[in-house]
KOLTOR-738675 format. One record per residue: residue in one letter; chain; x, y, z of N, C-alpha, C in turn. Coordinates in steps of 0.02 Angstrom, whole numbers, plus 50000, padded with zeros to 5 digits. Example, Ala and Ser with C-alpha at 12.3 -4.5 7.8 and 13.67 -1.06 7.14 Angstrom:
REM residues 2
PT   res   chain    n_xx    n_yy    n_zz   ca_xx   ca_yy   ca_zz    c_xx    c_yy    c_zz
PT     a       A   50660   49716   50390   50615   49775   50390   50660   49835   50390
PT     s       A   50642   49888   50354   50684   49947   50357   50645   50002   50394
This chain:
REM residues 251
PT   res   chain    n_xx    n_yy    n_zz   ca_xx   ca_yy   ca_zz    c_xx    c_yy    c_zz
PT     x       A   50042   49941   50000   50000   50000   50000   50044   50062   50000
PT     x       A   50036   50108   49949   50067   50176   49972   50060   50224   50020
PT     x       A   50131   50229   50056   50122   50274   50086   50074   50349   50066
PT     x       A   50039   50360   50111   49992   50443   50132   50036   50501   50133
PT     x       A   50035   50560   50097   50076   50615   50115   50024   50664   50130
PT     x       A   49971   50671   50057   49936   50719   50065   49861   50691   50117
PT     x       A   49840   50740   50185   49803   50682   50226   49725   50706   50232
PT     x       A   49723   50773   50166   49639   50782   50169   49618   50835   50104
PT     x       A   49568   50822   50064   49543   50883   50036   49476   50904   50043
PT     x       A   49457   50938   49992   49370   50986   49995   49370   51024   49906
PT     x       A   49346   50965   49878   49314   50996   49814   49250   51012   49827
PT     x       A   49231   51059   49724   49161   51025   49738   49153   51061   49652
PT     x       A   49207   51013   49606   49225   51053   49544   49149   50996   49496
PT     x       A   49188   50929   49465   49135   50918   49428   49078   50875   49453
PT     x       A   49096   50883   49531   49036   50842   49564   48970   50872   49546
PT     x       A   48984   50943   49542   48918   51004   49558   48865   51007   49476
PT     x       A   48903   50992   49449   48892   51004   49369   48870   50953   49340
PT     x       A   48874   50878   49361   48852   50827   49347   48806   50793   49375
PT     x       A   48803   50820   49441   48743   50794   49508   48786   50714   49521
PT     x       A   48736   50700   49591   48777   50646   49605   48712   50615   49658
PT     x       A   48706   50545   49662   48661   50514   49664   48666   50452   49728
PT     x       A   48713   50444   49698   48727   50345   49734   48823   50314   49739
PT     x       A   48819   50264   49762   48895   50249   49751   48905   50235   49682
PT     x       A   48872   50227   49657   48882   50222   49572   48918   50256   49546
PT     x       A   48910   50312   49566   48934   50374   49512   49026   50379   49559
PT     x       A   49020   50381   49602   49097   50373   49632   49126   50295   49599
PT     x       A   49102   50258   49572   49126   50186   49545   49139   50247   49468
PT     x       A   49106   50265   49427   49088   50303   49367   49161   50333   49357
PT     x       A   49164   50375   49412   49211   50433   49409   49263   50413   49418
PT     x       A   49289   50324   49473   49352   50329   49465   49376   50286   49383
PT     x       A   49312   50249   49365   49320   50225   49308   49331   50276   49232
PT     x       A   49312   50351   49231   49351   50385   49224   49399   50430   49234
PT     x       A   49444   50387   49262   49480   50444   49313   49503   50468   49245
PT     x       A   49522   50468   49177   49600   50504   49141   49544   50603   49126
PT     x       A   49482   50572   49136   49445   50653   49109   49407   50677   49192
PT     x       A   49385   50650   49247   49359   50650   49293   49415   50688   49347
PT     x       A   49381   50763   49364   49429   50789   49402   49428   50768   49470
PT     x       A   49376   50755   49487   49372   50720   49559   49414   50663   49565
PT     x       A   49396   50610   49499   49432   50539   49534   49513   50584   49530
PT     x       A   49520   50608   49475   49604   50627   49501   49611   50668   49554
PT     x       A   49582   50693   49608   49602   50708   49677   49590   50676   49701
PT     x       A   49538   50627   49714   49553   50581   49749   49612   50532   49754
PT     x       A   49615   50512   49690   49688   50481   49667   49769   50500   49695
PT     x       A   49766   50573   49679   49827   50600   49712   49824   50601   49796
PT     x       A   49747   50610   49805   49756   50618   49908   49783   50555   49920
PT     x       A   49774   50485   49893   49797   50425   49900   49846   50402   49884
PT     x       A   49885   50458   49852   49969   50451   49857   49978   50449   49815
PT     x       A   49956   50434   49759   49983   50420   49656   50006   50468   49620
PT     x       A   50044   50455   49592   50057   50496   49550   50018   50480   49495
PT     x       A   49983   50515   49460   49935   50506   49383   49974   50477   49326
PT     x       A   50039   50525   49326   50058   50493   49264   50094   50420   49269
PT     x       A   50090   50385   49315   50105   50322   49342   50053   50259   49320
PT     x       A   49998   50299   49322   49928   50241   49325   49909   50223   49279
PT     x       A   49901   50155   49270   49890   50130   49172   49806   50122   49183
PT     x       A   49790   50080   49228   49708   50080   49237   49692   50087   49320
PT     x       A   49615   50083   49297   49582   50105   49372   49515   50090   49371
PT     x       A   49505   50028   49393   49444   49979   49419   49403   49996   49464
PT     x       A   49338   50017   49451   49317   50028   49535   49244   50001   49539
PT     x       A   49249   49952   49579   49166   49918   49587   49145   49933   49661
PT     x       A   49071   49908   49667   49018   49925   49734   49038   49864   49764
PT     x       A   49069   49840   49814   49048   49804   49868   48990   49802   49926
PT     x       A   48967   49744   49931   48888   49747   49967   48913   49713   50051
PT     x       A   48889   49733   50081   48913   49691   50145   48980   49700   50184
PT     x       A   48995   49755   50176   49059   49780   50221   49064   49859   50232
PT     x       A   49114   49874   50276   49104   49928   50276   49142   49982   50233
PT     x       A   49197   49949   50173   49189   49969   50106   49129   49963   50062
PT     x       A   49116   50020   50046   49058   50029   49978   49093   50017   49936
PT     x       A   49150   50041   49891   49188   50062   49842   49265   50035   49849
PT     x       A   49282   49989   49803   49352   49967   49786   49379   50018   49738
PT     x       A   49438   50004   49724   49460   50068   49685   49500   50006   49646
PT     x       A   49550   49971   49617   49626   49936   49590   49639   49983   49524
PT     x       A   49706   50007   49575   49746   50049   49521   49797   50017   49501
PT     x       A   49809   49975   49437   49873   49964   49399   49921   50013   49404
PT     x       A   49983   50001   49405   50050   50065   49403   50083   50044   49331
PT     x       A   50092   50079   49310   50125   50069   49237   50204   50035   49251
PT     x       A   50241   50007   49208   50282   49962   49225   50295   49929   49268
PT     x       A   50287   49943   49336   50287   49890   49399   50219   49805   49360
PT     x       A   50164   49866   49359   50112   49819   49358   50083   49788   49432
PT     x       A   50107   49845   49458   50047   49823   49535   49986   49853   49531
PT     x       A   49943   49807   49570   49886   49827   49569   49872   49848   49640
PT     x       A   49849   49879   49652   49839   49910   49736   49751   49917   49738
PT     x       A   49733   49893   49792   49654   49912   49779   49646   49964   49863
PT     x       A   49607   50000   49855   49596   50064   49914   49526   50036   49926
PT     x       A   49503   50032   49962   49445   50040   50000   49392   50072   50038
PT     x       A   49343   50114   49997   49329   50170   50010   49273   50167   50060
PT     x       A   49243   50186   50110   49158   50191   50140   49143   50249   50126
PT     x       A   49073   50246   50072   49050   50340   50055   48999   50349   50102
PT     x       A   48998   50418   50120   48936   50432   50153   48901   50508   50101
PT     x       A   48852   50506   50099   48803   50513   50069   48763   50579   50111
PT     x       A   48772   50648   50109   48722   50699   50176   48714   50736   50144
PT     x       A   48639   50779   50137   48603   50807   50121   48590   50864   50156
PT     x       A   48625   50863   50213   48599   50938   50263   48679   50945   50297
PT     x       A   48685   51008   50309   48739   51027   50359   48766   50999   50414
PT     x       A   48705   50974   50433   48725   50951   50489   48664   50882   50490
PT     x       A   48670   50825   50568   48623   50764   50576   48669   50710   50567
PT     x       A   48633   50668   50580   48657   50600   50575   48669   50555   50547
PT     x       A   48701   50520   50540   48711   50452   50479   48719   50392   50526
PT     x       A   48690   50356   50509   48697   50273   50542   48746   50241   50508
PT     x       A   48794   50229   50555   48880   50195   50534   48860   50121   50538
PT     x       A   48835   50091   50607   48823   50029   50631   48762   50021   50660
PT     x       A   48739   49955   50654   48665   49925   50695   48664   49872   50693
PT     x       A   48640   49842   50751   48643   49757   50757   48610   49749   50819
PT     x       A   48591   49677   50835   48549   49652   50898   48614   49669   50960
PT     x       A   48591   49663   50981   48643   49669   51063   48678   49604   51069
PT     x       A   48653   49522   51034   48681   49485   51036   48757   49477   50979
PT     x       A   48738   49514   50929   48790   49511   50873   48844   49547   50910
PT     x       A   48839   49599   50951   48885   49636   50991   48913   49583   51023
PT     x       A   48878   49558   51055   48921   49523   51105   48957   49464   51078
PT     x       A   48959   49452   51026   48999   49387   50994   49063   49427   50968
PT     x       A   49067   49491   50950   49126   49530   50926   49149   49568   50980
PT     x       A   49111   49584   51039   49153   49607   51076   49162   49568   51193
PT     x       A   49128   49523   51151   49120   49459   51221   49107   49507   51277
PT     x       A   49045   49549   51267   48994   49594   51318   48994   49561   51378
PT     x       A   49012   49567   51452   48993   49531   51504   48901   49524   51530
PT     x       A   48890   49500   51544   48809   49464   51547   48792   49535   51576
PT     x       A   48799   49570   51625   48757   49608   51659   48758   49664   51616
PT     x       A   48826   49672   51567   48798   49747   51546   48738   49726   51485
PT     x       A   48748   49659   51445   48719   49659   51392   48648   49634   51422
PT     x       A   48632   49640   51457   48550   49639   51510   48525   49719   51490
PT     x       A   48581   49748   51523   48572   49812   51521   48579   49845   51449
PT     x       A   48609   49824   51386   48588   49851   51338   48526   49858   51311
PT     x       A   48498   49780   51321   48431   49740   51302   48367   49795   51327
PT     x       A   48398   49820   51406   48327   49852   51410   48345   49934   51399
PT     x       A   48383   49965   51370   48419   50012   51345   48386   50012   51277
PT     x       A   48383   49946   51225   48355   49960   51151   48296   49937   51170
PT     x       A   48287   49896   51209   48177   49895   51235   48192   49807   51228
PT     x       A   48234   49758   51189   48234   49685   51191   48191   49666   51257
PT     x       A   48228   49698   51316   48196   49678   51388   48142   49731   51399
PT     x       A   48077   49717   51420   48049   49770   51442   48063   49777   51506
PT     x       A   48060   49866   51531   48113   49908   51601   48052   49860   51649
PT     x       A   48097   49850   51703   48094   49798   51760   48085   49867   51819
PT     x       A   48063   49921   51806   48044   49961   51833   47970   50017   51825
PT     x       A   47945   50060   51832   47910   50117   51797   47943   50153   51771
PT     x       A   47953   50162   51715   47993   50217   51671   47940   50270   51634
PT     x       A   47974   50318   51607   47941   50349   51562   47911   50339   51501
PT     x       A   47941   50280   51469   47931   50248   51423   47911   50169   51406
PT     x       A   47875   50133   51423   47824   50070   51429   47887   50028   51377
PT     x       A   47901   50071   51339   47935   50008   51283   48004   49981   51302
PT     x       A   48042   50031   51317   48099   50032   51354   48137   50065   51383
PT     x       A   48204   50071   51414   48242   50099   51467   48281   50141   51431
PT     x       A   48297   50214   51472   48342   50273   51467   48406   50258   51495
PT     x       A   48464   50268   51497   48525   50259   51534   48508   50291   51598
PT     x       A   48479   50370   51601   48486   50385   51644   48426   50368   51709
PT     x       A   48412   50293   51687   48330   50281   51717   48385   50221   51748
PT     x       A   48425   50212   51736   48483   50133   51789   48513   50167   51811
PT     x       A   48500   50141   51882   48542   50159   51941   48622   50177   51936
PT     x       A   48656   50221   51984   48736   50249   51962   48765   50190   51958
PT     x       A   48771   50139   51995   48816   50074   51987   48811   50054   51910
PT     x       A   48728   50042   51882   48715   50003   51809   48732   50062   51776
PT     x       A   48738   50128   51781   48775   50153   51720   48846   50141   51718
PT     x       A   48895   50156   51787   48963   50119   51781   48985   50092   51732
PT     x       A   48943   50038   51749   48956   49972   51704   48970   49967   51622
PT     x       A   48910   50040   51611   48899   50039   51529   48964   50086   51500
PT     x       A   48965   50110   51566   49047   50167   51539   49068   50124   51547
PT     x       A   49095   50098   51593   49179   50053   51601   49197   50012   51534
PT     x       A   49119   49971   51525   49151   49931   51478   49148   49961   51383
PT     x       A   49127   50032   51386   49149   50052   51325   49221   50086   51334
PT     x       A   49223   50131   51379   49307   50166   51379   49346   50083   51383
PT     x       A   49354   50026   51428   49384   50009   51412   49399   49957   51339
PT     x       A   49348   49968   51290   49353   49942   51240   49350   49986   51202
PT     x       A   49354   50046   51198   49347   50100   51150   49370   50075   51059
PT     x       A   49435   50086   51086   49470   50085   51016   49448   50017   50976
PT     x       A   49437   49958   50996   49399   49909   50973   49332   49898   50909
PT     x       A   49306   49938   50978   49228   49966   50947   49217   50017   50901
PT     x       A   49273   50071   50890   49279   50108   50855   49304   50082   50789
PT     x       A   49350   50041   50789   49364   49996   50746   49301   49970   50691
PT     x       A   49280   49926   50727   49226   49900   50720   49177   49920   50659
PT     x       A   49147   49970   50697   49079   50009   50706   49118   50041   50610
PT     x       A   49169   50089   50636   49193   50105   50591   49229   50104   50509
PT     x       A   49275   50061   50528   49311   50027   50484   49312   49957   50463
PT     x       A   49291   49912   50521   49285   49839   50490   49336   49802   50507
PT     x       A   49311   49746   50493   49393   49687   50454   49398   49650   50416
PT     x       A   49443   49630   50398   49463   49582   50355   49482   49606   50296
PT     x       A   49478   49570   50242   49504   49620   50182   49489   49677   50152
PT     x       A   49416   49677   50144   49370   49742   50140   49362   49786   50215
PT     x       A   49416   49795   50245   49405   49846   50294   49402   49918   50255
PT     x       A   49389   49970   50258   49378   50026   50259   49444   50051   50278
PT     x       A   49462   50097   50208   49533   50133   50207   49547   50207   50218
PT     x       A   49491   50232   50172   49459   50299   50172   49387   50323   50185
PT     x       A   49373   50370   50203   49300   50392   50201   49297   50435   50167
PT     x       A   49244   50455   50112   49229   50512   50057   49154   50523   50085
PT     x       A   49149   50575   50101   49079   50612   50121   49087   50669   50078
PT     x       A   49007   50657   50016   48985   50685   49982   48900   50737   50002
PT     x       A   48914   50782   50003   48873   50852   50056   48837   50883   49975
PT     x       A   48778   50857   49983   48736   50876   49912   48682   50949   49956
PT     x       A   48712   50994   49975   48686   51067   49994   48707   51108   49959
PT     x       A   48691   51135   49907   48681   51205   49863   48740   51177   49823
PT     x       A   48827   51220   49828   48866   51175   49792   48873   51117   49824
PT     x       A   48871   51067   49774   48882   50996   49798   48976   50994   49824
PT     x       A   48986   50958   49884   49062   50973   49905   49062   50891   49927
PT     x       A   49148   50879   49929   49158   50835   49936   49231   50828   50000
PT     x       A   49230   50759   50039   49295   50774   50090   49330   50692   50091
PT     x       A   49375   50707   50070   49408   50619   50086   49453   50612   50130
PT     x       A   49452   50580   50189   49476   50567   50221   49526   50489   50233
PT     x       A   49579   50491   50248   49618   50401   50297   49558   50391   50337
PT     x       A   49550   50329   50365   49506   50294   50399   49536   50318   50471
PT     x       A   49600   50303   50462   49643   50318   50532   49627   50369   50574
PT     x       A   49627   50428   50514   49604   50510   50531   49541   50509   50579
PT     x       A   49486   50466   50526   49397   50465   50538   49416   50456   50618
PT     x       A   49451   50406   50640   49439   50354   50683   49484   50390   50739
PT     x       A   49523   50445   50746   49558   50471   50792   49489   50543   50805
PT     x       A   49451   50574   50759   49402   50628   50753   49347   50610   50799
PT     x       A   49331   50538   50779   49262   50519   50799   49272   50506   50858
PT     x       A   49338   50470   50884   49352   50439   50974   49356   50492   51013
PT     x       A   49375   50559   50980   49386   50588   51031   49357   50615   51094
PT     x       A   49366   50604   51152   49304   50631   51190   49290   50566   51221
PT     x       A   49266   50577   51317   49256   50536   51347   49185   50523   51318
PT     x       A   49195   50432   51360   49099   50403   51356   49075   50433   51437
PT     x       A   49019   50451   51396   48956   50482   51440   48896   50455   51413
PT     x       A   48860   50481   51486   48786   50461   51466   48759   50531   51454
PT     x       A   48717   50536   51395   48693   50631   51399   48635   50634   51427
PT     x       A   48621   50685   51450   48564   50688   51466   48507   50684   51470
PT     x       A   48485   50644   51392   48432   50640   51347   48424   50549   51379
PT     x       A   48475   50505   51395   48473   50444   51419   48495   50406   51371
PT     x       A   48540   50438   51313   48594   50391   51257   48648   50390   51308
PT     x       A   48697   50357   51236   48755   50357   51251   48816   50383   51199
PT     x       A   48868   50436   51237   48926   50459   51172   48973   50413   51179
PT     x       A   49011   50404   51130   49054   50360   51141   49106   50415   51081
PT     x       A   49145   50480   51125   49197   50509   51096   49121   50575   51051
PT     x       A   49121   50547   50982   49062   50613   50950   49033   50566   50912
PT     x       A   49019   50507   50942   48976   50453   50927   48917   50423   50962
PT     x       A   48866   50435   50934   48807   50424   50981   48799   50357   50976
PT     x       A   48763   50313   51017   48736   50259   51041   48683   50286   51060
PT     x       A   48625   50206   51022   48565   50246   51045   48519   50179   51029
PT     x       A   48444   50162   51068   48396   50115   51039   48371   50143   50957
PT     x       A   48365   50081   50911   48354   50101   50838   48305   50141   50835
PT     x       A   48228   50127   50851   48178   50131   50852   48142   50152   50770
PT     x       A   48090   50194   50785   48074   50187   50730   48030   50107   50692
PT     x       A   48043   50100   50625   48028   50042   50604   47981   50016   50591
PT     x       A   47913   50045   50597   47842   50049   50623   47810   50005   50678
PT     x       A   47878   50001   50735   47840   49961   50783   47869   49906   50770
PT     x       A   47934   49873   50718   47930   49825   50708   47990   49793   50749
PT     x       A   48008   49736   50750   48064   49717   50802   48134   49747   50814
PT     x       A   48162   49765   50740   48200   49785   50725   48212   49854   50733
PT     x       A   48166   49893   50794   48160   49956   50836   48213   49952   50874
PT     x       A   48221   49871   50910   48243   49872   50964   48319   49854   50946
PT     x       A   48342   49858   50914   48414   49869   50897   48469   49918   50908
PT     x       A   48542   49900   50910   48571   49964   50948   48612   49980   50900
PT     x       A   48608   50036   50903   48625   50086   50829   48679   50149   50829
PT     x       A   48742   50143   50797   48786   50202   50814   48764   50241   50750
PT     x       A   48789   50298   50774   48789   50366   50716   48841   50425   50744
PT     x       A   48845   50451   50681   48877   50512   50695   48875   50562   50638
PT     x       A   48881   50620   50652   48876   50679   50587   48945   50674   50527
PT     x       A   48939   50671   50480   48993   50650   50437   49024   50729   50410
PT     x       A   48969   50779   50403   48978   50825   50370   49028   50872   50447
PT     x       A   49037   50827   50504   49106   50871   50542   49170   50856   50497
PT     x       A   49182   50829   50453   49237   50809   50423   49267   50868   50400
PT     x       A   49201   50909   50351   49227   50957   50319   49251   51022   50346
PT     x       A   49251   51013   50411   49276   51076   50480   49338   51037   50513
PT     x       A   49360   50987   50495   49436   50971   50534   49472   50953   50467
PT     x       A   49499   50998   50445   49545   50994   50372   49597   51053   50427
């Protein structure tokens, strides 16, 4: 993999002029990268030199937390290098994007949850209904468990932080997530690509708390019950997010 020199930009040249839709069109653009001014910044933020590159492959992956492969041939070497992109997709200045969601049990097989906190997640996304009177019949607030049961929910995210951030974030295995490209379709359409590394030092930063609303931050990452869904099971799921469009304010 090539080394990173250059470690961030902010177009928003032929994104704006062409409109932009889906991961498609980021597959489109690096497939023309030799006329596509975007794929060639993106290209160069990822270390290449242009006049180096003989081709440039880029398909949708389904099921990871790469959307977008990139394989760039190098002219006489003949390596192929593939980058691994996760796009995010925001429409407003600011709000949320859902990074991760899963049952409380899938958690606990990737991150071997001890029994009492993952009790306590269960009635956190509503799985358990609250074993108390709450405000809410369906399920439990953080700040509705006693100071000891919130402890618990901090301790065991600070001490797995970087893990979960991992995770949630970037992935594993071969299709882990290399870069993040958040594409901001508000008036000019703008664009920000980021190292994963970068995402993942931005988003941790900042202790876990419980806020006052009865989520959970984890750094400028919310945790939260899914809900929604129309009532349907899949309400009760636990769901990270975070605003993507802070990217384009830490350059």
């Amino acid at each position: 993999m090539m080394e990173v020199y250059l470690m961030n930009a902010e177009k928003g040249s032929k994104i704006a002029r062409d409109g932009f839709k889906n991961e498609k069109d980021v597959v489109r653009k690096f497939n023309n990268w030799e006329t596509d001014e975007d794929a060639q910044e993106w290209l160069k933020i990822m270390g290449y030199d242009l006049d180096e590159i003989e081709y440039v492959i880029a398909k949708i992956l389904h099921g990871y937390k790469t959307d977008v492969q990139a394989q760039i041939t190098i002219k006489l070497k003949k390596v192929i290098d593939a980058q691994n992109i996760q796009v995010k997709l925001v429409s407003n200045t600011k709000g949320f994007n859902q990074i991760d969601k899963r049952w409380v049990d899938q958690y606990v097989e990737m991150w071997d949850i001890p029994k009492d906190v993952v009790d306590l997640l269960k009635y956190f996304t509503g799985e358990y209904k609250p074993y108390k009177e709450v405000k809410d019949e369906r399920r439990m607030f953080l700040t509705e468990f006693s100071d000891i049961e919130q402890s618990k929910i901090i301790n065991f995210f600070e001490n797995n932080k970087t893990l979960i951030l991992c995770d949630i974030i970037k992935g594993r295995g071969k299709f882990a997530a290399e870069w993040m490209l958040v594409i901001q379709k508000v008036g000019n359409i703008r664009w920000v690509l980021k190292p994963i590394n970068f995402v993942l030092n931005h988003y941790g930063a900042g202790d876990v708390v419980i806020t006052p609303r009865g989520s959970l931050k984890l750094g400028k990452i919310t945790v939260q019950r899914k809900g929604g869904d129309g009532g349907r099971k899949t309400a009760n799921m636990l769901q990270f997010k975070v605003n993507p469009a802070e990217l384009f304010d830490d350059n």
